[in-house]
C-alpha positions in Angstrom: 216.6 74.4 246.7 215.3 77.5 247.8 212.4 78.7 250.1 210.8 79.7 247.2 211.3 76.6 244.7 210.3 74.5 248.2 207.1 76.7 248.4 206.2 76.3 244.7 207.4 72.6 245.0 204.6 72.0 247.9 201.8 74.1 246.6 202.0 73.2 242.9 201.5 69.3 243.6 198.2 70.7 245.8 197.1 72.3 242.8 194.3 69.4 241.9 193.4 68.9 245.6 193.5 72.3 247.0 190.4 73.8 246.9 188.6 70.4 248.1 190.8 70.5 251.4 191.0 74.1 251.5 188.3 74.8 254.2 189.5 77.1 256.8 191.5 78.9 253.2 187.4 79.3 251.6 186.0 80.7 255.1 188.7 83.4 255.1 188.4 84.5 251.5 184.1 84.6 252.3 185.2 86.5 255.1 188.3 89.0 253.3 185.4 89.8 250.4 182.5 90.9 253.0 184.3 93.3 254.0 184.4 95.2 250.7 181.8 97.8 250.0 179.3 95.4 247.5 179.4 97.0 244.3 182.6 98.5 244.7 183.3 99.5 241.2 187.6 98.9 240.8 189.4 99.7 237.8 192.7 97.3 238.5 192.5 94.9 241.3 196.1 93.4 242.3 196.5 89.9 243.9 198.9 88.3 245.1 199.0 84.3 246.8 195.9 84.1 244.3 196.0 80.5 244.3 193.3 78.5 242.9 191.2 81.9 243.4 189.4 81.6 246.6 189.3 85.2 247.5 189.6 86.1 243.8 186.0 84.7 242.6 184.5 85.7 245.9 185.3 89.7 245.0 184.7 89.2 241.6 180.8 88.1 242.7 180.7 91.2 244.9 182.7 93.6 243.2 182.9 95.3 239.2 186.7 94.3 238.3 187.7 96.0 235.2 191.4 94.2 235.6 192.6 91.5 237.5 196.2 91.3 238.0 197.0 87.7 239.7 200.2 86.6 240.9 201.4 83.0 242.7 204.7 81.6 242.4 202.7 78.2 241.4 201.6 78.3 237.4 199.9 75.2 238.1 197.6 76.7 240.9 197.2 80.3 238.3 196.1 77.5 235.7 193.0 76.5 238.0 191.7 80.1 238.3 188.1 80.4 236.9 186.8 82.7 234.3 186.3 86.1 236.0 184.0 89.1 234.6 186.9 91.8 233.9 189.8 91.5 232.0 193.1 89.1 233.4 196.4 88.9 233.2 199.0 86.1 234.9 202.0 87.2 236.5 203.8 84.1 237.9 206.8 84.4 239.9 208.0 86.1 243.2 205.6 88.5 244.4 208.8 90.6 245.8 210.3 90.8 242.4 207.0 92.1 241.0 206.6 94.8 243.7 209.8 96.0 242.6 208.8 96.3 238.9 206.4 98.2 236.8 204.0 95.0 236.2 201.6 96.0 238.7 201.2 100.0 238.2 199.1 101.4 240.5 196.2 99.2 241.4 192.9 100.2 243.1 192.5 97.5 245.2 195.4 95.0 246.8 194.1 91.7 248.0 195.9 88.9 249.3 194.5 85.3 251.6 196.8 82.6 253.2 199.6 83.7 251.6 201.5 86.8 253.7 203.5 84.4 255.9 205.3 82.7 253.2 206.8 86.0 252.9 210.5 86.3 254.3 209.9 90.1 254.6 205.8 90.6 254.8 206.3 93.9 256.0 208.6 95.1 253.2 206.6 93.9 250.8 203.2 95.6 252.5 205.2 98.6 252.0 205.9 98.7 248.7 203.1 97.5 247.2 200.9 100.4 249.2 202.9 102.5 248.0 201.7 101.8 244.8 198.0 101.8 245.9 195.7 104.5 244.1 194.9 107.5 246.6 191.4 106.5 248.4 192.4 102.7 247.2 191.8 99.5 249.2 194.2 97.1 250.9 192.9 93.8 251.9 195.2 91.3 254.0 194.1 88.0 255.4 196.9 85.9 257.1 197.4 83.9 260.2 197.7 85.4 264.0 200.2 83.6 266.3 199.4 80.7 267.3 198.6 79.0 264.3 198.2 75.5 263.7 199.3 75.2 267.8 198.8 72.1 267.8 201.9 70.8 265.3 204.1 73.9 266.9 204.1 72.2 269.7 204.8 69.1 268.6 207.2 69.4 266.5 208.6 72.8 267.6 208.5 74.5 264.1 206.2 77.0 262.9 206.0 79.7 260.7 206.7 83.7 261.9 203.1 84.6 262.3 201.7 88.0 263.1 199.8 89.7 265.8 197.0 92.2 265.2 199.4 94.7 266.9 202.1 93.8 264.1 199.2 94.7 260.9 197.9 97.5 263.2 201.8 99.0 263.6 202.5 98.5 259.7 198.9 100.1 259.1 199.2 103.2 261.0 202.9 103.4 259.8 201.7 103.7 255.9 199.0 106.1 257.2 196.9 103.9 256.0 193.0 103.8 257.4 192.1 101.0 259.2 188.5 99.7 258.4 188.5 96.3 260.1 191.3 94.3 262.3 190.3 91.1 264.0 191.1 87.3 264.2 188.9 84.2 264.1 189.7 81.1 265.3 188.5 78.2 263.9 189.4 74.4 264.7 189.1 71.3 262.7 189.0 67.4 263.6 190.2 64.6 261.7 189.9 60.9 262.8 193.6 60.5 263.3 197.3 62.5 262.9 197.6 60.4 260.1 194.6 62.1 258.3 195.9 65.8 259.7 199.5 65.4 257.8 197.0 64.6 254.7 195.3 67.7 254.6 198.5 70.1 255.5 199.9 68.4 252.3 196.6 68.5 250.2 196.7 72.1 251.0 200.6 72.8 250.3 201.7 72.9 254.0 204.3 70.4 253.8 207.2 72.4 253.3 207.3 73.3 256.9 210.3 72.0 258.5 209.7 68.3 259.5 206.0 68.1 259.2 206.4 65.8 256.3 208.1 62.1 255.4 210.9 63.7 253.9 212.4 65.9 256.4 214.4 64.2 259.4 212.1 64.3 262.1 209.4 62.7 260.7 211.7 60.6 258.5 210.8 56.9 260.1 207.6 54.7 260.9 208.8 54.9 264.8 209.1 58.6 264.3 205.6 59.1 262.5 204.0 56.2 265.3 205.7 58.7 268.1 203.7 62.1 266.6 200.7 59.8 266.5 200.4 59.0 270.0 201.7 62.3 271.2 199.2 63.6 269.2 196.4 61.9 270.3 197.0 62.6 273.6 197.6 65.9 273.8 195.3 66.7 271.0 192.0 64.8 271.1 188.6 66.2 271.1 186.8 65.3 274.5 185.0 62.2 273.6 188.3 60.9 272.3 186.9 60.5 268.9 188.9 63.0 266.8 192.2 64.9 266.8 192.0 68.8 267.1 194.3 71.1 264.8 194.0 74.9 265.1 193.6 77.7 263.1 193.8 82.0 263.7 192.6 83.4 260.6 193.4 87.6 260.6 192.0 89.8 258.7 193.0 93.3 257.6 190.8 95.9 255.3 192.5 99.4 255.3 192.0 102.2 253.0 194.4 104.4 251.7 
C-alpha cells in the first residue's frame, strides 16, 4: 500500500467522526479565514486537504466565492462538505497530480489547513500551484511547526517532517511572494488517559503514522500499549495528575502574490 492509499485509508474511516474530534483542526481554519480581507470578492478559490470543509465554510461566511475548486484524496471526507454559496466542483485524488494538470487553472485564491505535511514534497507542490495563482492573488497555508504533537515524538520516536516559520518564510520570499502574516500558535489538549489520546489521533485520521496505532509493530501487543500508558503518564501528565497532555503548533501562512 502506498503513503497515499495509507493516508486515504486513515482519513476516510474518520470521515463520520472528524469534525466532532477535530478541535485544534476548527481553531486553525477560524484562524486561516480571519486573516482574509472580509468581503474579499474571489472569482475561483482552490483548495486543497479540504476535508470535511473546516476552512472551506469559514471563508465561504467571510468571503464572495464565485467557484470553489476542492480537492482531498478521501471521497468520503469531499462527500461531507456542506452546501457553499458559489458554484463547486470535486476533484478527488492526489493534489500533486492535479497541480500538474489543467483542472485547477488559475485560481484567485489557494487555501489549504492540516493537510501540507502529508505532502512528500510540500515545497514542490507550493511551487507549482503559485505559479498558477492570479497576479495580486492570495495564498493561504496553515500546517504544523516542529514540534508537533511532542508528546508521541518522543515516545515513540516517529513524527512527521514538520516545518519551521523560517522554512514557509524561505519558500515565500523564493516565489516573490508577499508575506502578510507568518506565525505559530501553540495549543495543548488533555485527555483522561493515553488510551483516550490514541482515540482522537484516530477519530481525526492520524493513525497512519508509523506505530502510533494497534496495527503497526510497536504498538502491536497489550504489554506494548500498557508500556506507552505508563510512560505516558509520567512524562505527560498535567500537574494535578488528572489528565495527559498532547501538543499542538498550528502555523499559519497568508501571502499575496
Amino acid at each position: 500500500m502506498t503513503a497515499e492509499e495509507r493516508i486515504n485509508k486513515a482519513f476516510s474511516k474518520a470521515a463520520e467522526e472528524y469534525e466532532a474530534n477535530a478541535i485544534v483542526q476548527r481553531q486553525m481554519a477560524i484562524r486561516l479565514a480571519s486573516l482574509l480581507p472580509e468581503g474579499l470578492e474571489i472569482d475561483t478559490a482552490f483548495e486543497f486537504g479540504t476535508g470535511t470543509g473546516l476552512l472551506t465554510k469559514q471563508i465561504d461566511s467571510r468571503c464572495k466565492v464565485k467557484h470553489w475548486l476542492l480537492n482531498d484524496l478521501s471521497d468520503n471526507m469531499l462527500r461531507t462538505v456542506p452546501a457553499l454559496s458559489g458554484e463547486v466542483t470535486f476533484l478527488q485524488g492526489d493534489v500533486v497530480t492535479a497541480s500538474k494538470g489543467g483542472q485547477i487553472g488559475h485560481p484567485q485564491l489557494i487555501a489549504s489547513s492540516a493537510a501540507l505535511q502529508w505532502i512528500a514534497e510540500p515545497f514542490a507542490l507550493l511551487e507549482q500551484l503559485t505559479a498558477r495563482l492570479q497576479p495580486n492573488g492570495h495564498l493561504l497555508i496553515g500546517t504544523f511547526e516542529k514540534g508537533n504533537l511532542a508528546e508521541l515524538a518522543a515516545l515513540t520516536g516517529n513524527s512527521l517532517p514538520y516545518f519551521s516559520k523560517e522554512d514557509l518564510e524561505h519558500f515565500a520570499k523564493a516565489a516573490h511572494l508577499h508575506i502578510q502574516f507568518i506565525e505559530s500558535e501553540p495549543i495543548t489538549l488533555s485527555f483522561p488517559s493515553p488510551k483516550e489520546v490514541l482515540m482522537h489521533l484516530k477519530k481525526t485520521g492520524t493513525t497512519q503514522l508509523p506505530h502510533w496505532s494497534n496495527e503497526t509493530p510497536r504498538l502491536n501487543t497489550r504489554s506494548a500499549l500498557s508500556e506507552l500508558d505508563r510512560s505516558y503518564r509520567r512524562h505527560f501528565s498535567s500537574a494535578d495528575g488528572s489528565a495527559v497532555l498532547l501538543s499542538y503548533t498550528p502555523l499559519y501562512l497568508y501571502a499575496t502574490k
